[in-house]
C-alpha positions as CSV (number, residue, x, y, z in Angstrom):
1,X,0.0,0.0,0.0
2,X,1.5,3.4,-1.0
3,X,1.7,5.6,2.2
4,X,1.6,8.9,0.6
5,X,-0.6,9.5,-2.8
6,X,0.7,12.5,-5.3
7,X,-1.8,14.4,-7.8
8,X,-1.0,17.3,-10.1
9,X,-3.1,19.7,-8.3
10,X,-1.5,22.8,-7.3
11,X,-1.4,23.0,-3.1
12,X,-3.3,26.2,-1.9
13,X,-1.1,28.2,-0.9
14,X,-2.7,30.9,2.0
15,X,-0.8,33.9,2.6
16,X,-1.9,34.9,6.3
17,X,-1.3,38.9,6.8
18,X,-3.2,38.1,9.9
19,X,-3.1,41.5,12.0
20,X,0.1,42.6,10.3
21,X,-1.8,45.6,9.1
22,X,-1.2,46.6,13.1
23,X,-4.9,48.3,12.5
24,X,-4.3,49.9,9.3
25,X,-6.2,49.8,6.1
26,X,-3.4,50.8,4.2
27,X,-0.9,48.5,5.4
28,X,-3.4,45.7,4.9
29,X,-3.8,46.9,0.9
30,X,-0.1,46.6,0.9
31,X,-0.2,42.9,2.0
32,X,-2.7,42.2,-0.1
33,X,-0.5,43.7,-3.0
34,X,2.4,41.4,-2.3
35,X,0.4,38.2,-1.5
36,X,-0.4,38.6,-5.6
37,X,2.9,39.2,-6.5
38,X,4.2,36.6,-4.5
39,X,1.6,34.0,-6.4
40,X,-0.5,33.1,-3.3
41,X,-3.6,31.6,-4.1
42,X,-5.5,33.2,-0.7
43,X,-4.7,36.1,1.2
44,X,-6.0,35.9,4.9
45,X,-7.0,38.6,7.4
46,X,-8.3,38.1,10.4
47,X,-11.9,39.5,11.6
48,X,-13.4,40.0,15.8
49,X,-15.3,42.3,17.4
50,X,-13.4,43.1,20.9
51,X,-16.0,42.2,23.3
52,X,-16.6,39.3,21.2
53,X,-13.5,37.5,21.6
54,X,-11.8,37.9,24.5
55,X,-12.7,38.8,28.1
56,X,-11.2,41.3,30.0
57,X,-9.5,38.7,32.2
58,X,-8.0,37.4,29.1
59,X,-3.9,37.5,29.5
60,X,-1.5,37.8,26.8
61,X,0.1,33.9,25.3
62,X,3.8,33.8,26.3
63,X,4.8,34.4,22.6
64,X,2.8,37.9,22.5
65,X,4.6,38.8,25.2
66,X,7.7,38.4,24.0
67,X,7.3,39.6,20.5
68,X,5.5,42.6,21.4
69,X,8.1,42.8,24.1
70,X,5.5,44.4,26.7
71,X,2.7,42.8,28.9
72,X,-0.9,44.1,28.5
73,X,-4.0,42.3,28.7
74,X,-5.6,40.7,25.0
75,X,-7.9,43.5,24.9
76,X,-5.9,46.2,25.3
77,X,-3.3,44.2,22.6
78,X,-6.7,43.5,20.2
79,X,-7.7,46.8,20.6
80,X,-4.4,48.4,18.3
81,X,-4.8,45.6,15.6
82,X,-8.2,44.9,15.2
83,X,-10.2,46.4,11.6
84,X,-14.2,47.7,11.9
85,X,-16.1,45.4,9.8
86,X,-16.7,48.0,6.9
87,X,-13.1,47.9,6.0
88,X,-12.9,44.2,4.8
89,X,-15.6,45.2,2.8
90,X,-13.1,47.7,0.9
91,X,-10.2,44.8,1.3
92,X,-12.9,42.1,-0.1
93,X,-13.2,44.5,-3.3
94,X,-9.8,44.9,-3.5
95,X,-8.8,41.8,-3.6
96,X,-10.7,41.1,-6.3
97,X,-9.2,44.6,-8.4
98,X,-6.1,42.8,-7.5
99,X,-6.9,39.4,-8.3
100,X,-6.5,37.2,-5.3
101,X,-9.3,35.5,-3.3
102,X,-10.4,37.1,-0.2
103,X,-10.2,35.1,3.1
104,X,-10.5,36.5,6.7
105,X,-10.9,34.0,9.9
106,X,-13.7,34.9,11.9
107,X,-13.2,34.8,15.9
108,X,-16.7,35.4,17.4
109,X,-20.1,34.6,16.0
110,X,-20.9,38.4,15.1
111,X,-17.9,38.3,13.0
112,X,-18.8,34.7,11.6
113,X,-22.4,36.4,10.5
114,X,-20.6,39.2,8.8
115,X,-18.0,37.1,6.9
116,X,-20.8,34.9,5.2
117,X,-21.8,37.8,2.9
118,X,-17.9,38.5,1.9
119,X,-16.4,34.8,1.4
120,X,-17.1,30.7,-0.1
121,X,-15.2,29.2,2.3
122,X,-14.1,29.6,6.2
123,X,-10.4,29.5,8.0
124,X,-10.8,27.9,11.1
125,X,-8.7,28.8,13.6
126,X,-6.7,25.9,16.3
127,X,-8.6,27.9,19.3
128,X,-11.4,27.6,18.3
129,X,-11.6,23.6,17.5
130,X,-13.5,23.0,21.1
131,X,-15.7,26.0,20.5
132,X,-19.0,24.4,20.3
133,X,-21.8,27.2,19.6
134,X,-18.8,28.7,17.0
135,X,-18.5,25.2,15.3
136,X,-22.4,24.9,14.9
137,X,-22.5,28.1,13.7
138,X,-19.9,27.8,10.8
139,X,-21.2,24.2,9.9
140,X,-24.4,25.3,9.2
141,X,-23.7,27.7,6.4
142,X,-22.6,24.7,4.4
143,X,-19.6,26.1,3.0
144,X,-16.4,24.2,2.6
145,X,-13.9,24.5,5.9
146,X,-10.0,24.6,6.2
147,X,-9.5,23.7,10.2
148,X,-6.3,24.2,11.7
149,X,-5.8,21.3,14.5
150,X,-3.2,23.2,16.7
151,X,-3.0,22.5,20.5
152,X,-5.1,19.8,19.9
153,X,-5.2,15.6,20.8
154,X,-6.6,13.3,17.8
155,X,-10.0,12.9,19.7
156,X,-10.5,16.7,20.0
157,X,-10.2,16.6,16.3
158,X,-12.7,13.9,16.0
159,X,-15.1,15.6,18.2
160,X,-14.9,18.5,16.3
161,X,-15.1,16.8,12.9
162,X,-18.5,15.0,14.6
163,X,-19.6,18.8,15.3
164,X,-19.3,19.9,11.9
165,X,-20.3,17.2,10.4
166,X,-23.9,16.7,12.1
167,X,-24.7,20.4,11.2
168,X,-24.1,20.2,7.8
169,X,-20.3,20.5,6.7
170,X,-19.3,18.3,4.6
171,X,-16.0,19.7,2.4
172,X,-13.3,19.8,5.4
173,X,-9.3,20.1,4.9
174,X,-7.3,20.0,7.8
175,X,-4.1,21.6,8.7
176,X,-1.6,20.3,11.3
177,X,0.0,22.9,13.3
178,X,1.8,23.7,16.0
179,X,0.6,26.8,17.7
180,X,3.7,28.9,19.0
181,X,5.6,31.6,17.2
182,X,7.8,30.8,16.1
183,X,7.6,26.8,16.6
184,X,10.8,25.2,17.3
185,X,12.1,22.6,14.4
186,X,11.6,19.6,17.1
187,X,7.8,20.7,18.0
188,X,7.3,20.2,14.0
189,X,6.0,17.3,13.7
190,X,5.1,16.6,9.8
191,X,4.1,13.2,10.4
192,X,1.2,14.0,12.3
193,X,-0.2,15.3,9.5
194,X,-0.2,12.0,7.6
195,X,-1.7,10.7,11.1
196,X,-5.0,13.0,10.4
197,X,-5.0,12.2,6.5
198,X,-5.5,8.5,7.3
199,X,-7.1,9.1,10.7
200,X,-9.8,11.2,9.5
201,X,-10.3,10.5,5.7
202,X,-9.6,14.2,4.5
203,X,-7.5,16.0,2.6
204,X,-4.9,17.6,5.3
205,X,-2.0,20.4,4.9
206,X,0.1,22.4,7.1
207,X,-0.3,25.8,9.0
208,X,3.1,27.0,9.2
209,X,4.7,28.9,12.2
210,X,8.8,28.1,11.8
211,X,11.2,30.8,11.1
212,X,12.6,30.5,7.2
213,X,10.3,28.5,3.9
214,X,11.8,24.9,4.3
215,X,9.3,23.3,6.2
216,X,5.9,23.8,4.1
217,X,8.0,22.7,1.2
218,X,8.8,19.5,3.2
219,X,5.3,19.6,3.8
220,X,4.3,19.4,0.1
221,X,6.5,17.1,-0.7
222,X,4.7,14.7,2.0
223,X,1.2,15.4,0.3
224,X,0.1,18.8,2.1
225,X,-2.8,19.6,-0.5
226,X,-2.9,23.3,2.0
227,X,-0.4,25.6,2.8
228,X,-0.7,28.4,5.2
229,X,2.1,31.1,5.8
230,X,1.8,34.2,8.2
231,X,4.2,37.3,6.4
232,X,4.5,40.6,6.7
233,X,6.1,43.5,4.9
234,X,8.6,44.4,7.2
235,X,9.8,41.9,10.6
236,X,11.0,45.0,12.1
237,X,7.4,46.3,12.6
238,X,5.7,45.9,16.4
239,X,2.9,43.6,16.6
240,X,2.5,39.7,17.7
241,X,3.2,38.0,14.7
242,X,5.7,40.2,13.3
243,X,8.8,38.1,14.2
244,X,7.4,34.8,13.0
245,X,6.3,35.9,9.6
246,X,7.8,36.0,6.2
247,X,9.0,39.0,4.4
248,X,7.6,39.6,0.6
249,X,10.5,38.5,-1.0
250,X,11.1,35.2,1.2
251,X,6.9,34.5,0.6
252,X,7.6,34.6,-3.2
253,X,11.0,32.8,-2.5
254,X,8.6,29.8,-0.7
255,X,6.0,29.4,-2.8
256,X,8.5,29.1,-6.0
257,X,10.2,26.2,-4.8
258,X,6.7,24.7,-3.3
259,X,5.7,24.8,-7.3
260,X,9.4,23.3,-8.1
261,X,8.1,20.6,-6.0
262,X,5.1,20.1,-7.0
263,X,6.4,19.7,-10.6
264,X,9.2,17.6,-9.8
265,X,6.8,14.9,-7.3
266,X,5.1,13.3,-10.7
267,X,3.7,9.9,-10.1
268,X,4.9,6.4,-8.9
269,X,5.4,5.0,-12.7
270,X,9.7,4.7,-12.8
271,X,10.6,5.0,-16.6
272,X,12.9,7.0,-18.7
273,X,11.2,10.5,-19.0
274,X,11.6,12.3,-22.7
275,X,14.1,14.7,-21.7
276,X,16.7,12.1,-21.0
277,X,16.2,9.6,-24.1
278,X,18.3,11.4,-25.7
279,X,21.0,10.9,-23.4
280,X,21.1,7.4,-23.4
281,X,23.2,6.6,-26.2
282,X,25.6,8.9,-24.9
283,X,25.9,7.2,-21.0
284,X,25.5,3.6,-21.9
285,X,27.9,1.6,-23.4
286,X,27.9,-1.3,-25.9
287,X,30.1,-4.9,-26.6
288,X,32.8,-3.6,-28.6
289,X,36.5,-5.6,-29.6
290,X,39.5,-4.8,-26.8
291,X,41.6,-6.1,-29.4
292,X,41.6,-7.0,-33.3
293,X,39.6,-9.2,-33.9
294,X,39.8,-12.0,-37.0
295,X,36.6,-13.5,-38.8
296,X,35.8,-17.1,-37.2
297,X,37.8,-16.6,-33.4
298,X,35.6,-16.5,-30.8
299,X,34.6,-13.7,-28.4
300,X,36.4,-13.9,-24.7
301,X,36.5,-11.9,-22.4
302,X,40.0,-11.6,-23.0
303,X,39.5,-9.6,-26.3
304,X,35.8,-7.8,-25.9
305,X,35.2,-5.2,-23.7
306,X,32.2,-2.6,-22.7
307,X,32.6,1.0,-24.0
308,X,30.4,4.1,-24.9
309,X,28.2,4.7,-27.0
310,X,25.3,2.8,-26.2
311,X,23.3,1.8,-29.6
312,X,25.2,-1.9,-30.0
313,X,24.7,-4.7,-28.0
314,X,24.1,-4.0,-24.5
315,X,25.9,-5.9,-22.2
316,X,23.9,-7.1,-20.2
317,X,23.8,-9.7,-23.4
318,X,27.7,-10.3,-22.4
319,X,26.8,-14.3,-21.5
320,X,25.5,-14.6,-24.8
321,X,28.4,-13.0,-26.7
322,X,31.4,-15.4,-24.8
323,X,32.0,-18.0,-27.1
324,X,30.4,-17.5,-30.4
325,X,32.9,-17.0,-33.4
326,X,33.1,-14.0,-34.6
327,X,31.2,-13.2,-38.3
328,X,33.9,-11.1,-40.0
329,X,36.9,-9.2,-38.9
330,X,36.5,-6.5,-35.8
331,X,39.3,-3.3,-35.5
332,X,39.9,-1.8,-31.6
333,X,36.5,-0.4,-30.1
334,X,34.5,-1.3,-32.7
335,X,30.9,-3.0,-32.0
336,X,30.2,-6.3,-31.9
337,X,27.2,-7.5,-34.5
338,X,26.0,-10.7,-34.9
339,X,22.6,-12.4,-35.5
340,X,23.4,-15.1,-33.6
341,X,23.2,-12.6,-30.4
Protein backbone atom coordinates (compact mmCIF):
# COMPACT_ATOMS: atom_id res chain seq x y z
CA UNK A 1 0.00 0.00 0.00
CA UNK A 2 1.48 3.42 -0.99
CA UNK A 3 1.66 5.55 2.25
CA UNK A 4 1.60 8.86 0.58
CA UNK A 5 -0.63 9.47 -2.79
CA UNK A 6 0.68 12.48 -5.28
CA UNK A 7 -1.78 14.38 -7.82
CA UNK A 8 -1.05 17.30 -10.08
CA UNK A 9 -3.05 19.73 -8.25
CA UNK A 10 -1.53 22.79 -7.34
CA UNK A 11 -1.38 22.99 -3.15
CA UNK A 12 -3.31 26.16 -1.89
CA UNK A 13 -1.12 28.24 -0.89
CA UNK A 14 -2.74 30.87 2.04
CA UNK A 15 -0.82 33.90 2.62
CA UNK A 16 -1.87 34.85 6.28
CA UNK A 17 -1.26 38.88 6.78
CA UNK A 18 -3.22 38.10 9.86
CA UNK A 19 -3.13 41.48 11.98
CA UNK A 20 0.14 42.61 10.34
CA UNK A 21 -1.80 45.59 9.14
CA UNK A 22 -1.16 46.61 13.07
CA UNK A 23 -4.86 48.31 12.54
CA UNK A 24 -4.29 49.92 9.26
CA UNK A 25 -6.17 49.78 6.07
CA UNK A 26 -3.39 50.84 4.22
CA UNK A 27 -0.89 48.47 5.45
CA UNK A 28 -3.35 45.66 4.87
CA UNK A 29 -3.84 46.86 0.93
CA UNK A 30 -0.09 46.58 0.91
CA UNK A 31 -0.20 42.90 2.01
CA UNK A 32 -2.67 42.24 -0.10
CA UNK A 33 -0.50 43.69 -3.02
CA UNK A 34 2.42 41.36 -2.29
CA UNK A 35 0.36 38.22 -1.51
CA UNK A 36 -0.45 38.58 -5.63
CA UNK A 37 2.87 39.16 -6.50
CA UNK A 38 4.19 36.64 -4.47
CA UNK A 39 1.61 33.97 -6.40
CA UNK A 40 -0.50 33.14 -3.26
CA UNK A 41 -3.61 31.57 -4.11
CA UNK A 42 -5.51 33.21 -0.68
CA UNK A 43 -4.73 36.10 1.24
CA UNK A 44 -6.00 35.89 4.86
CA UNK A 45 -6.95 38.61 7.36
CA UNK A 46 -8.28 38.07 10.44
CA UNK A 47 -11.90 39.54 11.63
CA UNK A 48 -13.45 39.96 15.79
CA UNK A 49 -15.34 42.31 17.36
CA UNK A 50 -13.39 43.05 20.90
CA UNK A 51 -15.95 42.16 23.29
CA UNK A 52 -16.57 39.30 21.24
CA UNK A 53 -13.54 37.48 21.55
CA UNK A 54 -11.85 37.90 24.47
CA UNK A 55 -12.69 38.76 28.09
CA UNK A 56 -11.17 41.27 29.98
CA UNK A 57 -9.50 38.73 32.23
CA UNK A 58 -8.02 37.38 29.08
CA UNK A 59 -3.92 37.49 29.53
CA UNK A 60 -1.48 37.79 26.78
CA UNK A 61 0.12 33.92 25.33
CA UNK A 62 3.78 33.84 26.31
CA UNK A 63 4.80 34.39 22.61
CA UNK A 64 2.83 37.86 22.49
CA UNK A 65 4.60 38.80 25.20
CA UNK A 66 7.72 38.39 24.04
CA UNK A 67 7.29 39.57 20.48
CA UNK A 68 5.54 42.63 21.44
CA UNK A 69 8.11 42.75 24.08
CA UNK A 70 5.46 44.36 26.68
CA UNK A 71 2.68 42.82 28.92
CA UNK A 72 -0.91 44.05 28.48
CA UNK A 73 -4.00 42.33 28.73
CA UNK A 74 -5.60 40.69 25.01
CA UNK A 75 -7.94 43.52 24.90
CA UNK A 76 -5.87 46.25 25.34
CA UNK A 77 -3.25 44.20 22.59
CA UNK A 78 -6.69 43.52 20.16
CA UNK A 79 -7.65 46.80 20.58
CA UNK A 80 -4.43 48.37 18.28
CA UNK A 81 -4.81 45.63 15.65
CA UNK A 82 -8.22 44.93 15.21
CA UNK A 83 -10.22 46.42 11.58
CA UNK A 84 -14.21 47.69 11.85
CA UNK A 85 -16.05 45.43 9.84
CA UNK A 86 -16.65 47.97 6.94
CA UNK A 87 -13.06 47.86 6.05
CA UNK A 88 -12.94 44.23 4.77
CA UNK A 89 -15.61 45.16 2.76
CA UNK A 90 -13.13 47.70 0.88
CA UNK A 91 -10.22 44.78 1.35
CA UNK A 92 -12.90 42.08 -0.06
CA UNK A 93 -13.21 44.48 -3.26
CA UNK A 94 -9.77 44.93 -3.48
CA UNK A 95 -8.84 41.83 -3.55
CA UNK A 96 -10.69 41.11 -6.28
CA UNK A 97 -9.23 44.55 -8.40
CA UNK A 98 -6.06 42.85 -7.48
CA UNK A 99 -6.88 39.37 -8.35
CA UNK A 100 -6.50 37.24 -5.27
CA UNK A 101 -9.34 35.51 -3.30
CA UNK A 102 -10.38 37.11 -0.17
CA UNK A 103 -10.24 35.05 3.08
CA UNK A 104 -10.47 36.45 6.74
CA UNK A 105 -10.88 33.98 9.91
CA UNK A 106 -13.75 34.92 11.88
CA UNK A 107 -13.22 34.81 15.87
CA UNK A 108 -16.75 35.36 17.37
CA UNK A 109 -20.12 34.65 16.04
CA UNK A 110 -20.86 38.41 15.05
CA UNK A 111 -17.87 38.29 13.03
CA UNK A 112 -18.84 34.67 11.58
CA UNK A 113 -22.43 36.41 10.46
CA UNK A 114 -20.59 39.22 8.83
CA UNK A 115 -17.99 37.14 6.95
CA UNK A 116 -20.82 34.87 5.21
CA UNK A 117 -21.81 37.79 2.85
CA UNK A 118 -17.88 38.51 1.90
CA UNK A 119 -16.44 34.79 1.44
CA UNK A 120 -17.09 30.70 -0.09
CA UNK A 121 -15.17 29.21 2.30
CA UNK A 122 -14.06 29.56 6.15
CA UNK A 123 -10.38 29.53 7.98
CA UNK A 124 -10.83 27.91 11.13
CA UNK A 125 -8.67 28.77 13.60
CA UNK A 126 -6.67 25.92 16.34
CA UNK A 127 -8.59 27.90 19.28
CA UNK A 128 -11.38 27.60 18.34
CA UNK A 129 -11.64 23.59 17.53
CA UNK A 130 -13.48 23.04 21.09
CA UNK A 131 -15.75 26.02 20.55
CA UNK A 132 -18.97 24.36 20.27
CA UNK A 133 -21.75 27.18 19.65
CA UNK A 134 -18.84 28.75 17.00
CA UNK A 135 -18.53 25.23 15.35
CA UNK A 136 -22.41 24.91 14.87
CA UNK A 137 -22.54 28.12 13.66
CA UNK A 138 -19.89 27.76 10.83
CA UNK A 139 -21.16 24.24 9.93
CA UNK A 140 -24.40 25.29 9.21
CA UNK A 141 -23.72 27.66 6.40
CA UNK A 142 -22.59 24.68 4.39
CA UNK A 143 -19.58 26.14 2.97
CA UNK A 144 -16.38 24.19 2.64
CA UNK A 145 -13.88 24.45 5.85
CA UNK A 146 -9.99 24.56 6.15
CA UNK A 147 -9.50 23.70 10.19
CA UNK A 148 -6.31 24.20 11.69
CA UNK A 149 -5.75 21.31 14.51
CA UNK A 150 -3.21 23.22 16.70
CA UNK A 151 -3.00 22.47 20.54
CA UNK A 152 -5.08 19.84 19.91
CA UNK A 153 -5.24 15.59 20.75
CA UNK A 154 -6.60 13.31 17.76
CA UNK A 155 -9.95 12.90 19.74
CA UNK A 156 -10.48 16.73 20.02
CA UNK A 157 -10.22 16.59 16.32
CA UNK A 158 -12.70 13.91 16.00
CA UNK A 159 -15.06 15.64 18.22
CA UNK A 160 -14.87 18.52 16.31
CA UNK A 161 -15.13 16.81 12.88
CA UNK A 162 -18.52 14.99 14.63
CA UNK A 163 -19.64 18.75 15.34
CA UNK A 164 -19.26 19.94 11.86
CA UNK A 165 -20.29 17.20 10.35
CA UNK A 166 -23.89 16.67 12.12
CA UNK A 167 -24.68 20.39 11.16
CA UNK A 168 -24.11 20.22 7.79
CA UNK A 169 -20.26 20.48 6.73
CA UNK A 170 -19.31 18.26 4.62
CA UNK A 171 -16.04 19.70 2.43
CA UNK A 172 -13.26 19.76 5.39
CA UNK A 173 -9.33 20.13 4.89
CA UNK A 174 -7.27 20.00 7.80
CA UNK A 175 -4.05 21.55 8.67
CA UNK A 176 -1.63 20.31 11.31
CA UNK A 177 -0.05 22.87 13.35
CA UNK A 178 1.78 23.66 16.03
CA UNK A 179 0.56 26.82 17.75
CA UNK A 180 3.67 28.92 19.00
CA UNK A 181 5.64 31.55 17.18
CA UNK A 182 7.78 30.77 16.09
CA UNK A 183 7.58 26.78 16.64
CA UNK A 184 10.84 25.16 17.27
CA UNK A 185 12.09 22.56 14.36
CA UNK A 186 11.64 19.60 17.14
CA UNK A 187 7.78 20.70 17.99
CA UNK A 188 7.28 20.24 14.03
CA UNK A 189 5.96 17.27 13.71
CA UNK A 190 5.08 16.65 9.83
CA UNK A 191 4.12 13.21 10.42
CA UNK A 192 1.20 13.95 12.33
CA UNK A 193 -0.17 15.32 9.51
CA UNK A 194 -0.17 12.03 7.60
CA UNK A 195 -1.65 10.70 11.10
CA UNK A 196 -5.02 12.98 10.39
CA UNK A 197 -5.01 12.25 6.47
CA UNK A 198 -5.53 8.51 7.32
CA UNK A 199 -7.09 9.06 10.71
CA UNK A 200 -9.76 11.22 9.46
CA UNK A 201 -10.31 10.52 5.67
CA UNK A 202 -9.64 14.25 4.49
CA UNK A 203 -7.46 16.02 2.59
CA UNK A 204 -4.89 17.62 5.26
CA UNK A 205 -1.98 20.37 4.93
CA UNK A 206 0.06 22.44 7.15
CA UNK A 207 -0.33 25.79 8.98
CA UNK A 208 3.12 27.00 9.24
CA UNK A 209 4.69 28.94 12.19
CA UNK A 210 8.80 28.06 11.83
CA UNK A 211 11.21 30.79 11.07
CA UNK A 212 12.61 30.51 7.20
CA UNK A 213 10.31 28.48 3.94
CA UNK A 214 11.82 24.85 4.32
CA UNK A 215 9.27 23.30 6.19
CA UNK A 216 5.88 23.81 4.12
CA UNK A 217 8.02 22.70 1.20
CA UNK A 218 8.77 19.47 3.19
CA UNK A 219 5.28 19.62 3.83
CA UNK A 220 4.30 19.39 0.07
CA UNK A 221 6.46 17.08 -0.70
CA UNK A 222 4.68 14.73 1.98
CA UNK A 223 1.18 15.37 0.29
CA UNK A 224 0.12 18.79 2.13
CA UNK A 225 -2.81 19.56 -0.51
CA UNK A 226 -2.94 23.26 2.01
CA UNK A 227 -0.38 25.62 2.78
CA UNK A 228 -0.66 28.35 5.17
CA UNK A 229 2.11 31.14 5.81
CA UNK A 230 1.80 34.25 8.17
CA UNK A 231 4.18 37.30 6.36
CA UNK A 232 4.51 40.56 6.68
CA UNK A 233 6.13 43.51 4.94
CA UNK A 234 8.64 44.40 7.24
CA UNK A 235 9.83 41.89 10.62
CA UNK A 236 10.98 45.00 12.14
CA UNK A 237 7.43 46.29 12.56
CA UNK A 238 5.72 45.86 16.41
CA UNK A 239 2.92 43.56 16.63
CA UNK A 240 2.48 39.65 17.68
CA UNK A 241 3.23 38.01 14.70
CA UNK A 242 5.71 40.16 13.30
CA UNK A 243 8.81 38.12 14.22
CA UNK A 244 7.37 34.83 12.96
CA UNK A 245 6.34 35.90 9.62
CA UNK A 246 7.83 36.00 6.23
CA UNK A 247 8.98 39.00 4.41
CA UNK A 248 7.59 39.62 0.58
CA UNK A 249 10.48 38.55 -1.00
CA UNK A 250 11.08 35.20 1.17
CA UNK A 251 6.92 34.46 0.61
CA UNK A 252 7.62 34.61 -3.19
CA UNK A 253 11.03 32.76 -2.51
CA UNK A 254 8.61 29.79 -0.74
CA UNK A 255 6.03 29.40 -2.85
CA UNK A 256 8.45 29.10 -6.04
CA UNK A 257 10.23 26.23 -4.83
CA UNK A 258 6.67 24.71 -3.26
CA UNK A 259 5.71 24.76 -7.28
CA UNK A 260 9.36 23.25 -8.08
CA UNK A 261 8.11 20.59 -5.95
CA UNK A 262 5.12 20.08 -7.02
CA UNK A 263 6.37 19.69 -10.65
CA UNK A 264 9.15 17.63 -9.78
CA UNK A 265 6.78 14.93 -7.26
CA UNK A 266 5.14 13.33 -10.69
CA UNK A 267 3.66 9.91 -10.09
CA UNK A 268 4.87 6.36 -8.93
CA UNK A 269 5.41 5.00 -12.75
CA UNK A 270 9.74 4.65 -12.79
CA UNK A 271 10.58 4.99 -16.59
CA UNK A 272 12.92 7.02 -18.68
CA UNK A 273 11.16 10.52 -18.98
CA UNK A 274 11.58 12.25 -22.68
CA UNK A 275 14.09 14.74 -21.69
CA UNK A 276 16.71 12.10 -20.96
CA UNK A 277 16.23 9.61 -24.07
CA UNK A 278 18.33 11.43 -25.72
CA UNK A 279 21.02 10.92 -23.41
CA UNK A 280 21.14 7.36 -23.41
CA UNK A 281 23.16 6.64 -26.17
CA UNK A 282 25.64 8.85 -24.93
CA UNK A 283 25.95 7.17 -21.01
CA UNK A 284 25.55 3.59 -21.93
CA UNK A 285 27.89 1.59 -23.36
CA UNK A 286 27.89 -1.31 -25.95
CA UNK A 287 30.10 -4.85 -26.63
CA UNK A 288 32.79 -3.60 -28.59
CA UNK A 289 36.55 -5.61 -29.61
CA UNK A 290 39.45 -4.81 -26.85
CA UNK A 291 41.60 -6.10 -29.35
CA UNK A 292 41.58 -6.96 -33.26
CA UNK A 293 39.56 -9.21 -33.89
CA UNK A 294 39.84 -11.99 -36.97
CA UNK A 295 36.61 -13.51 -38.79
CA UNK A 296 35.78 -17.13 -37.21
CA UNK A 297 37.84 -16.57 -33.45
CA UNK A 298 35.57 -16.53 -30.79
CA UNK A 299 34.57 -13.74 -28.44
CA UNK A 300 36.37 -13.93 -24.73
CA UNK A 301 36.50 -11.85 -22.40
CA UNK A 302 40.04 -11.63 -23.02
CA UNK A 303 39.46 -9.62 -26.33
CA UNK A 304 35.83 -7.84 -25.89
CA UNK A 305 35.17 -5.22 -23.71
CA UNK A 306 32.20 -2.65 -22.71
CA UNK A 307 32.58 1.04 -23.99
CA UNK A 308 30.40 4.11 -24.95
CA UNK A 309 28.16 4.72 -27.01
CA UNK A 310 25.27 2.78 -26.22
CA UNK A 311 23.29 1.80 -29.60
CA UNK A 312 25.21 -1.92 -30.01
CA UNK A 313 24.65 -4.71 -28.03
CA UNK A 314 24.07 -3.98 -24.53
CA UNK A 315 25.93 -5.89 -22.16
CA UNK A 316 23.90 -7.13 -20.22
CA UNK A 317 23.85 -9.74 -23.35
CA UNK A 318 27.65 -10.34 -22.45
CA UNK A 319 26.81 -14.26 -21.50
CA UNK A 320 25.46 -14.56 -24.82
CA UNK A 321 28.41 -13.04 -26.66
CA UNK A 322 31.41 -15.35 -24.80
CA UNK A 323 31.98 -18.04 -27.15
CA UNK A 324 30.40 -17.45 -30.43
CA UNK A 325 32.88 -16.98 -33.38
CA UNK A 326 33.12 -13.97 -34.61
CA UNK A 327 31.24 -13.19 -38.26
CA UNK A 328 33.86 -11.07 -40.01
CA UNK A 329 36.89 -9.24 -38.86
CA UNK A 330 36.45 -6.46 -35.80
CA UNK A 331 39.30 -3.30 -35.49
CA UNK A 332 39.92 -1.84 -31.61
CA UNK A 333 36.45 -0.38 -30.12
CA UNK A 334 34.55 -1.33 -32.74
CA UNK A 335 30.91 -2.99 -31.98
CA UNK A 336 30.18 -6.31 -31.93
CA UNK A 337 27.18 -7.49 -34.49
CA UNK A 338 26.01 -10.70 -34.88
CA UNK A 339 22.58 -12.38 -35.46
CA UNK A 340 23.40 -15.08 -33.61
CA UNK A 341 23.20 -12.59 -30.36
Amino acid sequence: MRDLEYNSHKALIIAEAGVNHNGSLDIAKELIDEAKAAGADIVKFQTATLDGVVSKFASMAEYQKNNIGKTCSQKEMLSKLLLPFDNFIILSDYCKKVGIQFLSTPFDLESIHFLDGLQNIWKIPSGEITNYPYLVEIAKTGKDIILSTGMSTLKEVDECLEVLRNNGATNIKLLHCTTNYPTQMKDVNLRAMLTLRNHCKCDVGYSDHTLGIEIPIAAVAMGARVIEKHFTLDRKMKGPDHKASLEPNELKSMIEAIRNVENAIGDFEKKPVYSEKANLVAARKSIVARKPIKKGELFTEENLTTKRPGNGVSPMKWKDVIGISADRNYDVDEMIVNDRI
